[in-house]
C-alpha positions, 0 to 999 in steps of 0.5 A, a space after each residue: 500500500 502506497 503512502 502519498 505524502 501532503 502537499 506543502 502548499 495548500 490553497 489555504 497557505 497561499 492566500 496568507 503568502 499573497 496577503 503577506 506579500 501585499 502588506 510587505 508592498 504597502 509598507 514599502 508603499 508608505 516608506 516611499 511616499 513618506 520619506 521620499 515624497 518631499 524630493 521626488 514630487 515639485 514644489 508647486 505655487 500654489 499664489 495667484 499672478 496678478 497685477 496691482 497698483 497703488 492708491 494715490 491722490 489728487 485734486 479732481 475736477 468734479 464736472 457735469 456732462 451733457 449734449 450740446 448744439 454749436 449756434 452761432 453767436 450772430 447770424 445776420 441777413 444782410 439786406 438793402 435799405 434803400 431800392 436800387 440797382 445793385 451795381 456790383 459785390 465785393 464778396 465770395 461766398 464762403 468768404 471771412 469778412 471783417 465788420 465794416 468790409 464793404 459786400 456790394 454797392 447800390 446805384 445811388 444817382 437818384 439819391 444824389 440828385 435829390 440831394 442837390 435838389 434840396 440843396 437848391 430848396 435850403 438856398 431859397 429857403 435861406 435867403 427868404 429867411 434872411 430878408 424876412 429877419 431884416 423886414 422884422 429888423 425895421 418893424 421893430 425899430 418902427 414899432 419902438 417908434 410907435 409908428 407900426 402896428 403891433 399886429 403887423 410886428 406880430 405878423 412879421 415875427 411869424 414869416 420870420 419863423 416860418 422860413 426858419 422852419 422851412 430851412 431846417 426841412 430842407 436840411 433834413 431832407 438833405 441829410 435823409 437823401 445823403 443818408 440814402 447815398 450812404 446805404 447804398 454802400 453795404 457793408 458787414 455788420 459783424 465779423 464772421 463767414 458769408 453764406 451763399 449769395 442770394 442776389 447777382 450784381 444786376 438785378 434790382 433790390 427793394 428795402 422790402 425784400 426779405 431774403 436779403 442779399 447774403 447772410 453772416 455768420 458769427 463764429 469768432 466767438 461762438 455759442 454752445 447750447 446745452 442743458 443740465 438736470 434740475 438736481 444739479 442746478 444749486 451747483 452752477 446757480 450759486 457761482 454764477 450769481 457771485 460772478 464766479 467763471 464756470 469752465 467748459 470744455 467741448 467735446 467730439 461727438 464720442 466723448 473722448 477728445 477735446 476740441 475746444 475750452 469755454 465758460 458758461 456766459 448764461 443760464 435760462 431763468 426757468 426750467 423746462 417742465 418737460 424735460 426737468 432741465 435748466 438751459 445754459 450757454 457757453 461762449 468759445 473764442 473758437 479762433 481756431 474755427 474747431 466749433 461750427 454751427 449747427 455741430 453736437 457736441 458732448 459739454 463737460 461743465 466743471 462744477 468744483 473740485 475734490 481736494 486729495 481725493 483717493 484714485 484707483 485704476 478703472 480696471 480694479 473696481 468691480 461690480 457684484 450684486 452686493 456692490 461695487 468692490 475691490 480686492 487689497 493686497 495685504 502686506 501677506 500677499 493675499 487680497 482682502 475683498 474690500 466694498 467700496 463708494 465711488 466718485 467722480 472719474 477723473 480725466 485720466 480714467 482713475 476712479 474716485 474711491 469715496 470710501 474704502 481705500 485709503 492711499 498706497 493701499 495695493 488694489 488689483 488691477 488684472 487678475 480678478 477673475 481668479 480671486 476670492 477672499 483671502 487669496 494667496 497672490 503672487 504681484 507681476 509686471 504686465 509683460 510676465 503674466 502668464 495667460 495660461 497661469 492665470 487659467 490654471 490658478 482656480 484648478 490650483 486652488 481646488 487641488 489643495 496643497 500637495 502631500 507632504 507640505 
């Protein structure tokens, strides 16, 4: 009879060998990644690249902002005050004129005719005057002499007085006649541009007509017409009345660049109930001929000014459905989320910070959207943010720190 002998390894015994093995591996597992973890796996950066910029101070101009129309300070049709034929014109249209420049000449024998008839009529009227003075002479040494009616003396004085006035008629009919002679020369009544022509050298002209002859437009200095909410006018009424110059400067249509610098000459004496604003006018020197009639413009009307008002970048504030807000760079390097009031904007694009930045606070400007409360943040020059860094950093935050650290 055959004697089999065990087997050394039965499935029993294998399953603790398998089981043994596994332990040995995690504890080899465990000594790896925690004796040699810290130099085998990167250090990682785990902060934000960002850009900032600090908190300054200045005088900012406060100012109001409005849609203005150009208007002409004068614009005059010249026409002819007397009838004539219009012999010639001294113009172009388009043309600078200067007040006084003579435009067109009117045929004026006709006046002048007159003149030298009436001149005849004050000779006439002249001499009789003298005789009737010299008979009053006689009468009154007569009369002294009781040798002449008081009645005839009186009459006397009369015709004396009456040639008087027949010589002052004449002189006034001289004086309209050569005033006619003198209208027959047009000339500019302001300074400024020539409109198109509306009457050829040729063609007769009549006091009456209406379309006149050319018109001028009054550019040099020039108007802009703009208006301002009632809310705001305690700003611009007060200093007006004191006599204070209220600054203005025009704007092109998009609001960015300045053409022109004026002061306000005239504010309206009501408020326009339909619109709830007040009408003011501005004067420009315009020599430069930037502003033309007729021309929308954008008006920004200094009101006053904010002493060492605190200013930050545009790009830092933010807006979220609590308000509006800034993150501030700690002396830690992580940023804060600080709600702020806003001012003004100044001219350069810097905000006014009314109320929760004070100056040299570190506020970011590029870099936001990767921000919360309490980030740990890394400051850069614009030229080394890394786009990629910046779209990676919430998947950094959200890895969490590395083993080991």
């Amino acid at each position: 009879m055959t004697n089999q002998t065990p087997t050394t390894s039965s499935p029993r015994s294998r399953r603790w060998i398998i089981i043994f093995l596994v332990v040995l591996l995690l504890i080899a597992a465990w000594f790896v990644y925690t004796h040699l973890g810290k130099r085998l796996m990167p250090n990682i950066d785990m902060s934000t690249p960002v850009q900032a910029a600090s908190a300054t101070t200045a005088d900012v101009p406060v100012t109001l902002t409005s849609l203005g129309t150009v208007t002409a300070n004068a614009s005059v049709t010249v026409t002819s005050r007397i009838d004539g034929h219009l012999r010639a014109v001294y113009f172009t249209e388009g043309q600078y004129v200067q007040k006084g420049q003579l435009l067109a000449q009117i045929d004026t024998r006709a006046y002048q005719a007159e003149v030298e008839q009436y001149q005849g009529t004050l000779i006439q009227n002249q001499a009789q005057l003298v005789s009737a003075k010299q008979t009053l002479e006689r009468y009154q040494r007569l009369y002294a002499k009781d040798s002449l009616a008081r009645q005839d003396l009186d009459t006397q004085v009369s015709t004396a007085r009456q040639y008087e006035g027949a010589v002052q008629a004449a002189k006034g009919q001289i004086d309209a006649a050569q005033l006619n002679i003198d209208y027959g020369r047009i000339t500019a009544p302001v300074s400024g541009y020539v409109g198109l022509r509306q009457v050829d050298p040729g063609n007769m002209v009549h006091a009456s007509d209406t379309s006149g002859i050319l018109t001028i437009t009054q550019t040099r200095p020039i108007a802009v017409i703009f208006s301002i909410p009632q809310v705001n006018l305690k700003a611009v009424l007060g200093p007006l009345r004191k006599g204070q110059t209220l600054a203005v400067t025009a704007l092109e249509q998009q609001g960015t660049q300045a053409i022109a610098s004026g002061r306000v000459q005239f504010i309206s004496n009501t408020v326009d109930t339909t619109t709830g604003s007040v009408q003011l006018k501005a004067m420009f020197d315009n020599t430069d001929d930037a502003l033309f009639p007729n021309q929308f413009v954008n008006v920004r009307l200094q009101v006053g000014a904010l002493k060492d008002a605190v200013l930050v970048p545009a790009a830092a504030l933010q807006l979220s459905d609590s308000g509006k807000f800034v993150f501030i760079v700690g002396a830690d390097n992580t940023v804060k989320r600080q709600a702020v009031i806003t001012g003004p904007t100044a001219q350069d694009g810097r905000i006014v910070i009314s109320q929760g930045v004070k100056a040299g606070d570190r506020v970011v400007t590029q870099g936001i959207d990767s921000l919360s409360n309490g980030s740990k943040v890394k400051l850069v020059h614009a030229q080394k943010i890394d786009a990629s860094e910046l779209e990676n950093a919430p998947r950094r935050r959200m890895m969490g720190p590395p083993p080991g650290r």
